[in-house]
PADREN-109168 format. One line per 5 residues: their letters; for each residue x, y, z of N, C-alpha, C. Coordinates in nm, 2 decimals, m for minus. Layout:
BEGIN
a	X Y Z X Y Z X Y Z; ...
This chain:
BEGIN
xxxxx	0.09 m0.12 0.00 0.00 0.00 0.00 0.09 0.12 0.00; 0.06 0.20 m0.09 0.11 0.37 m0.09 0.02 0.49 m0.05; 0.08 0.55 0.02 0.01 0.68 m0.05 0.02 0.76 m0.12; m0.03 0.80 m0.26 m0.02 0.84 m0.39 m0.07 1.00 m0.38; m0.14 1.03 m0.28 m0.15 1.20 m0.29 m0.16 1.21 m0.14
xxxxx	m0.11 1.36 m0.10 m0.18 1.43 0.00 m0.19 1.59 0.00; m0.28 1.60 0.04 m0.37 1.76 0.00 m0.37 1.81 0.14; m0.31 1.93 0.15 m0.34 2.03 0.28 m0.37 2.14 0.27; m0.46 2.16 0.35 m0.54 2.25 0.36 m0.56 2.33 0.56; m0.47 2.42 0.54 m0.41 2.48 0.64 m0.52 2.55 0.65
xxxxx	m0.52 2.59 0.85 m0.64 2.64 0.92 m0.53 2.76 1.03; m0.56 2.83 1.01 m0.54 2.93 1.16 m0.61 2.90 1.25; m0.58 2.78 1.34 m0.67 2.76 1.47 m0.58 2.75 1.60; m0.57 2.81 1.70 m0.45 2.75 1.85 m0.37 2.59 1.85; m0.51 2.50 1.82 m0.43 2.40 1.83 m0.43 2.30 1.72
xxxxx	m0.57 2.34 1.61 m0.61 2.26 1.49 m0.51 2.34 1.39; m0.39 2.27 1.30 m0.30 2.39 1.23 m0.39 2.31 1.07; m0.44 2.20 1.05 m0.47 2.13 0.88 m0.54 2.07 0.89; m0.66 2.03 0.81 m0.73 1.94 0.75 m0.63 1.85 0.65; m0.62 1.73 0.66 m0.55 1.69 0.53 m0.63 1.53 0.42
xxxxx	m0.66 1.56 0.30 m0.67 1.42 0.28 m0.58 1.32 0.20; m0.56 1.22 0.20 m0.47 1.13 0.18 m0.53 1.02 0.09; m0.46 1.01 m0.02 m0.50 0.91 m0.12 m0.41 0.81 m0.13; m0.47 0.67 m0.09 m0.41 0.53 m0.13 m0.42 0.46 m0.24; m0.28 0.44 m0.31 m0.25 0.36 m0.41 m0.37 0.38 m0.55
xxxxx	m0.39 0.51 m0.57 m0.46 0.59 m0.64 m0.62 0.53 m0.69; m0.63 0.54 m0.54 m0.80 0.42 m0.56 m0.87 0.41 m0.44; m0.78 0.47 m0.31 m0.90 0.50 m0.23 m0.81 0.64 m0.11; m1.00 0.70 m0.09 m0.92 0.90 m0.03 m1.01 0.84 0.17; m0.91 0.88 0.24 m0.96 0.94 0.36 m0.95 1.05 0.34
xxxxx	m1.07 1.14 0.38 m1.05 1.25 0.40 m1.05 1.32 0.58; m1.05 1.42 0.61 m1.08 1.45 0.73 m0.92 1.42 0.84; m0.82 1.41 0.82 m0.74 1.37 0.92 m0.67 1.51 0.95; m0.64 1.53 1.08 m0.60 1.64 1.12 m0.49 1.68 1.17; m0.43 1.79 1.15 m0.26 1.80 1.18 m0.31 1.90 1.35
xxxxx	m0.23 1.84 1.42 m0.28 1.91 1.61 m0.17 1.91 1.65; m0.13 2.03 1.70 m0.01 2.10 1.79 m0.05 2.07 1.93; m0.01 1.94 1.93 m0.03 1.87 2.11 0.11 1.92 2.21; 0.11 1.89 2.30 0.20 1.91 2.41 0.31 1.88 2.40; 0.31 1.79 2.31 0.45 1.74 2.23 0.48 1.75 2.08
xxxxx	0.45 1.84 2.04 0.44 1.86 1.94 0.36 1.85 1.77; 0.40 1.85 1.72 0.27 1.81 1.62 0.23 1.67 1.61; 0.11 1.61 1.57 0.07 1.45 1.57 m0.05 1.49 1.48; m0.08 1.39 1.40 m0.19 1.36 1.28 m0.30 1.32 1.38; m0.48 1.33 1.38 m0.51 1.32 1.42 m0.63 1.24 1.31
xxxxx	m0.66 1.12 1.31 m0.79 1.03 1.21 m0.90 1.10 1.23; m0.95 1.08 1.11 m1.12 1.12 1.12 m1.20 1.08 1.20; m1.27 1.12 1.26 m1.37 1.08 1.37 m1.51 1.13 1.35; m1.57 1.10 1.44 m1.74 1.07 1.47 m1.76 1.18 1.63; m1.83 1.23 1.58 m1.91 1.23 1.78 m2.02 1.17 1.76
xxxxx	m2.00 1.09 1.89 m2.13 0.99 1.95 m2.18 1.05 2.03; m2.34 0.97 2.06 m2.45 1.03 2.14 m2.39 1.06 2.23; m2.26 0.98 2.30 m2.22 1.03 2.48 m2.13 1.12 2.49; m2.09 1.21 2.37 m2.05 1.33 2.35 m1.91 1.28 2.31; m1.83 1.12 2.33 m1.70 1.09 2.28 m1.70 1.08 2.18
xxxxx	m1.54 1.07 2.11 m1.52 1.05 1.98 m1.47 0.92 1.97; m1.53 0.89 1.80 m1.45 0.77 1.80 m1.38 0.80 1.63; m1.25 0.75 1.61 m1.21 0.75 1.49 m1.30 0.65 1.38; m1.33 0.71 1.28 m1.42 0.66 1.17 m1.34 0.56 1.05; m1.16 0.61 1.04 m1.05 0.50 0.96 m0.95 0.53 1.08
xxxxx	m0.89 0.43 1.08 m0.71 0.42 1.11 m0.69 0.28 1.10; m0.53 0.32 1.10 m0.45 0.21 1.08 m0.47 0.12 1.19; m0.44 m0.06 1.16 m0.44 m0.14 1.24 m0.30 m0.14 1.28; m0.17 m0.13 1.27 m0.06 m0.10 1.34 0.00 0.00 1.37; 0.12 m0.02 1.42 0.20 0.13 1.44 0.25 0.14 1.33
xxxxx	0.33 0.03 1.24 0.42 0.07 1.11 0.33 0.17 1.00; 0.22 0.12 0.99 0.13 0.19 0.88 0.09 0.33 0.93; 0.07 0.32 1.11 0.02 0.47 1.16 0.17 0.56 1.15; 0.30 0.51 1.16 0.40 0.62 1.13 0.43 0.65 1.01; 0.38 0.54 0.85 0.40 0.56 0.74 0.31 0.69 0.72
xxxxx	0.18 0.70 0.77 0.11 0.80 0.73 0.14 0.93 0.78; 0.18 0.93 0.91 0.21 1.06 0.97 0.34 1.14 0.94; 0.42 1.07 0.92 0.56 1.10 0.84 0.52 1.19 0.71; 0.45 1.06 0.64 0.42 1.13 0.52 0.34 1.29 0.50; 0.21 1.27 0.60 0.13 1.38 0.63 0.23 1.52 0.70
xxxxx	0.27 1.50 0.81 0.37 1.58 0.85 0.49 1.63 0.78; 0.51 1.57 0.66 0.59 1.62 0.59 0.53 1.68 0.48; 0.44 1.68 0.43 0.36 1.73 0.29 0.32 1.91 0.36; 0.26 1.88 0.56 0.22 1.96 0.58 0.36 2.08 0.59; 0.48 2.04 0.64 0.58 2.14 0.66 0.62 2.24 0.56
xxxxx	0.60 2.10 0.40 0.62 2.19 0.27 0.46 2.32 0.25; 0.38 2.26 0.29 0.27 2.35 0.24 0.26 2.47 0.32; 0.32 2.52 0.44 0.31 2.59 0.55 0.44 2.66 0.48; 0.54 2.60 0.45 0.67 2.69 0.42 0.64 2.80 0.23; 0.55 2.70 0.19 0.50 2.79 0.04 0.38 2.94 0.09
xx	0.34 2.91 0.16 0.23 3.03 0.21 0.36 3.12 0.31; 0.30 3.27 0.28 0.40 3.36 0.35 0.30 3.36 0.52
């Protein structure tokens, strides 16, 4: 599996900095994953749901860690170029 595109789409928010979506092996899109300036720095955040009990739950993610750092690398890095082209 690859990912073949990713599109950012930067937000001025305190802690929400991107929307991003991410295309796999040019035949399927998550959209909605989010770039978040946590306590430790930046981390990708999966698309989610609110449920009736006001929690979230993620709607896609990876079943491992190897697949969850191939995407965040990737995303994290698409986002640093698209933040450095905007003044």
């Amino acid at each position: 599996m690859e990912i073949t595109e990713v599109r950012v789409f930067p937000v001025s928010e305190e802690k929400l900095k991107a929307y991003v979506t991410i295309t796999f092996d040019d035949c399927f899109v998550v959209r909605d994953l989010k770039v978040i300036h946590g306590n430790n720095g930046l981390f990708v955040a999966m698309p989610s749901k609110k449920r009736k009990d006001g929690s979230f739950r993620d709607t896609a993610h990876p079943l491992n860690n190897e697949t969850r750092e191939m995407i965040e690398s990737r995303v994290l890095s698409e986002y640093e170029k698209e933040i450095s082209r905007t003044p």
